[in-house]
C-alpha positions in Angstrom: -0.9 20.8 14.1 2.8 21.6 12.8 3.3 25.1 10.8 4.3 22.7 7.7 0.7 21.2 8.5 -1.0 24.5 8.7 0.7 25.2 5.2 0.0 22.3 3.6 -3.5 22.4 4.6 -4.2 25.4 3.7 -2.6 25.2 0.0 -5.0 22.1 -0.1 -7.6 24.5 1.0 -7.1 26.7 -1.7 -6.6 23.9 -4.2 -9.8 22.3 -3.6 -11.7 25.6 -3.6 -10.6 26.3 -7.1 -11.6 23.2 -8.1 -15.0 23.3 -7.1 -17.6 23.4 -10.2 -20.1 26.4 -10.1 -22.5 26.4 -13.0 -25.6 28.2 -13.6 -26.3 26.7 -16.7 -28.0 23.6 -16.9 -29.7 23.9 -13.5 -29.4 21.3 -10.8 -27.8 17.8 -11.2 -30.7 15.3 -12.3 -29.1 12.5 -10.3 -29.8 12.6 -6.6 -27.3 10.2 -6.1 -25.0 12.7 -8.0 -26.1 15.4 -5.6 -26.0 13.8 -2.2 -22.3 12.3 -3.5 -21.1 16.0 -3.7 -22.3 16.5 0.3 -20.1 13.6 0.7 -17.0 14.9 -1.2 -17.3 18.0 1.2 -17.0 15.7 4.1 -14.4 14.1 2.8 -12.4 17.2 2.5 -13.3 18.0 6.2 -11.3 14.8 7.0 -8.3 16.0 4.1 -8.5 19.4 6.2 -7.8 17.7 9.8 -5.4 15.1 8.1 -7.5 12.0 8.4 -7.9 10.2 5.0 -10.6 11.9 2.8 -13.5 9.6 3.4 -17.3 11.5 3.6 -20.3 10.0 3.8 -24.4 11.6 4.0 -27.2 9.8 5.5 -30.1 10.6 4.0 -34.2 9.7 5.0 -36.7 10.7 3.0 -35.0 13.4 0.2 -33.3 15.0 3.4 -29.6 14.8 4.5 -30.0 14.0 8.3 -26.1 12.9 8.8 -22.8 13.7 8.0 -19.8 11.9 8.6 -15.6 11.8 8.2 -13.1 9.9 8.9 -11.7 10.7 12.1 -9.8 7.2 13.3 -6.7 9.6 14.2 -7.9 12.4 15.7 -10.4 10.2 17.7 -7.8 7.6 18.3 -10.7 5.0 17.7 -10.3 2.5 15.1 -14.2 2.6 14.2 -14.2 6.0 13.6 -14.9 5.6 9.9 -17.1 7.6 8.2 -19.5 5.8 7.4 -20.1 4.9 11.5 -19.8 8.2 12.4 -22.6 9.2 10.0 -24.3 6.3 11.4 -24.0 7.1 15.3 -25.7 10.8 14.6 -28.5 9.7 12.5 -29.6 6.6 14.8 -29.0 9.3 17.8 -31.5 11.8 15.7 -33.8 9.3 15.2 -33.5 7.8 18.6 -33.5 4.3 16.7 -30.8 1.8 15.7 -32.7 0.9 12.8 -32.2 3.3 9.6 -34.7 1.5 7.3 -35.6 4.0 5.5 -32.5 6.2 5.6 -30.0 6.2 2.2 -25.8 5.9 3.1 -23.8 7.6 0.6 -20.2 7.6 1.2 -17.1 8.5 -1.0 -15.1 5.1 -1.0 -16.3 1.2 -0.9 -16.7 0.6 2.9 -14.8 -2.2 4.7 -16.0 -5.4 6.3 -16.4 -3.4 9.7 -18.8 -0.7 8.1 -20.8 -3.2 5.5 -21.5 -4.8 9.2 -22.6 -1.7 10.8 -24.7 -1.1 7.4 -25.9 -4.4 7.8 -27.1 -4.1 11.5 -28.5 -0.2 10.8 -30.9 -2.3 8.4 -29.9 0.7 5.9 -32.2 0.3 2.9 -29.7 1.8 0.3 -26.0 2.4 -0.2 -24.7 4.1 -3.2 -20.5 4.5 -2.5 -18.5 6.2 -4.8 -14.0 4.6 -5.6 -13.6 1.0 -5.3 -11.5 -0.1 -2.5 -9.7 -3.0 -4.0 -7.3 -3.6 -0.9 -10.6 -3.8 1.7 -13.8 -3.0 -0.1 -16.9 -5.2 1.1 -19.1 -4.9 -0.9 -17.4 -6.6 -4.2 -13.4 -5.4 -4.4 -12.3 -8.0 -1.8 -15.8 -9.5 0.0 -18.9 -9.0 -1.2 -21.3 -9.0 2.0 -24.0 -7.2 0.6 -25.1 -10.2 -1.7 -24.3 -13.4 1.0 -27.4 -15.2 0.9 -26.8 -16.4 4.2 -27.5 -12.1 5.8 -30.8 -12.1 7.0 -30.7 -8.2 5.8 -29.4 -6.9 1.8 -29.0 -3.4 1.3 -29.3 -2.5 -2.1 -26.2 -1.2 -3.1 -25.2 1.7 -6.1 -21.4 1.8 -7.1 -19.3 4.2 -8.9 -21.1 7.2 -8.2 -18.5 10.3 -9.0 -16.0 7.2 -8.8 -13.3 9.1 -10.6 -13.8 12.4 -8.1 -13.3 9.9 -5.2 -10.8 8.8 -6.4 -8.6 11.3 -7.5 -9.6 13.3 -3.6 -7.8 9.9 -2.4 -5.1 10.1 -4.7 -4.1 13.5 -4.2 -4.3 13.7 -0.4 -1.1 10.3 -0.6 0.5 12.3 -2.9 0.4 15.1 -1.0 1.2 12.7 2.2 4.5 11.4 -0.1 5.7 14.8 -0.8 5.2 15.9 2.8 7.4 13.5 4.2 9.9 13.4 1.7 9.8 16.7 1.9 10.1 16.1 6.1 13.1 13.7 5.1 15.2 15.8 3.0 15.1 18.8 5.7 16.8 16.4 8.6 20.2 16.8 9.0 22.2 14.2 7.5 23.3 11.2 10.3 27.0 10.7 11.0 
């Protein structure tokens, strides 16, 4: 990674440390799905922190997180290297099954038609997602596969979920992607 990279990573670093909520009133979160969301987010930033797009996602079986997953289609240079698969691929390989019947997927953004299909033949009893994907969500934003009678297997499927603290983890890693290559752009010299 670059020095700029280092910097910038590390200013992200810092910024999403700060912004991290620690409260001892109140206790824990009452929504589970609210909870195993929050595991995601941290995944997410794992990605943010390597320069993949913030995506996260938590498979959980039975009220325990048994995979994590982040995007990692750059670093991996493989195209299915979402994270939703990659949580996938480590929870079938702890199980030593394909089939996640009884496993939850929770996962930071809408997944796309390549990882409603892997959701689809996991036989994943649940996903709860959190930000809307309008420009290749699957599951409503662009396709809806989850509810196509004609799928011999329907998830049930939980939207919105911290939706605005996806979102915004999205919208501030481009941001931050804009300003670093304008940034890149205006310390060029200038072409004759």
């Amino acid at each position: 990674m670059q020095a700029g990279g280092d910097e910038a990573s590390a200013a992200w670093l810092k910024q999403a440390a700060q912004a991290i909520e620690v409260s001892e009133q109140g206790g824990a979160p009452t929504d589970p799905d609210e909870t195993y969301m929050r595991l995601a987010l941290d995944q997410a930033h794992n990605a943010w922190a390597l320069g993949e797009v913030p995506v996260g996602a938590v498979i959980v079986k039975d009220g325990t997180v048994i995979a994590t997953g982040f995007n990692q289609p750059i670093g991996h240079s493989d195209p299915t290297a979402h994270a939703e698969i990659q949580a996938i691929r480590a929870a079938a390989q702890l199980l030593g099954n394909y089939r996640l019947t009884d496993c939850v997927l929770y996962v930071t953004l809408e997944p796309c038609a390549m990882c409603a299909g892997a959701i689809h033949q996991a036989r994943l009893a649940r996903l709860v997602y959190g930000a809307s994907d309008p420009k290749s969500g699957a599951c409503g934003s662009v396709v809806a596969l989850f509810s196509d009678s004609r799928l011999n297997h329907h998830a049930s499927v939980r939207s919105g979920v911290l939706a605005q603290a996806c979102a915004t983890t999205l919208s501030r890693f481009f941001a931050d992607r804009r300003e670093q290559q304008a940034a890149g752009a205006a310390d060029e010299p200038a072409s004759e």
